[in-house]
N, C-alpha and C positions, 0 to 999 in steps of 0.2 A: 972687408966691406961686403955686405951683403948686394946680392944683383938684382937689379930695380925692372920690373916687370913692362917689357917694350910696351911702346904707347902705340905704336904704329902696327898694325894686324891685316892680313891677307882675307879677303872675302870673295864672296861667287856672286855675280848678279844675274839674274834668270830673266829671262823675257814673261811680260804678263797677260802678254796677248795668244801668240801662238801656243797650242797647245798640242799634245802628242796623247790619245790614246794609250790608256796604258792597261793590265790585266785586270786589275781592282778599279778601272774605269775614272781614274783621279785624273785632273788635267794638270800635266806638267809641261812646264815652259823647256823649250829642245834650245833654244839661243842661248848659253853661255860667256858672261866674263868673268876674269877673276883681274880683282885691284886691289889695292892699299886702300886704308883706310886709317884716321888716325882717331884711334879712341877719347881723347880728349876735348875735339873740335866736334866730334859727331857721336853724340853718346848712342843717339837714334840709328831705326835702318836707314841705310844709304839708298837713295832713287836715284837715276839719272839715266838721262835718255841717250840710249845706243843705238847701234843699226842693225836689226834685225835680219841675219839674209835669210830667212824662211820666210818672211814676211813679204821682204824687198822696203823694209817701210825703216824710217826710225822711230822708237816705240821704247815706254817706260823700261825699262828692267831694276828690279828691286832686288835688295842683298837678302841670304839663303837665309835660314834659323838653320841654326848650329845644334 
């Protein structure tokens, strides 16, 4: 029997507010999580609101592009 491709996948959520200065002057979000996620209930990115502690706020975080 061949092996059937997990439905359920590991993702990064980035905060969208706070941003970090960086050498090429791009703003990247410094607040990280990492969740599950399951590919067949949510084909889209995942949003969902965490707590930011650079912020002190809670505040959107959006999943990474892979």
């Amino acid at each position: 029997m061949a092996k059937r491709k997990d439905s359920r996948v590991a993702v990064i959520l980035e905060c969208t507010s706070c941003i970090q200065k960086s050498v090429k002057k791009v703003p990247i979000g410094i607040s990280r999580y990492i969740t599950q996620k399951s590919r067949h209930n949510t084909p889209n990115r995942l949003e969902l609101r965490k707590y930011c502690s650079y912020c002190y706020k809670h505040l959107i975080h959006r999943e990474l592009k892979k």
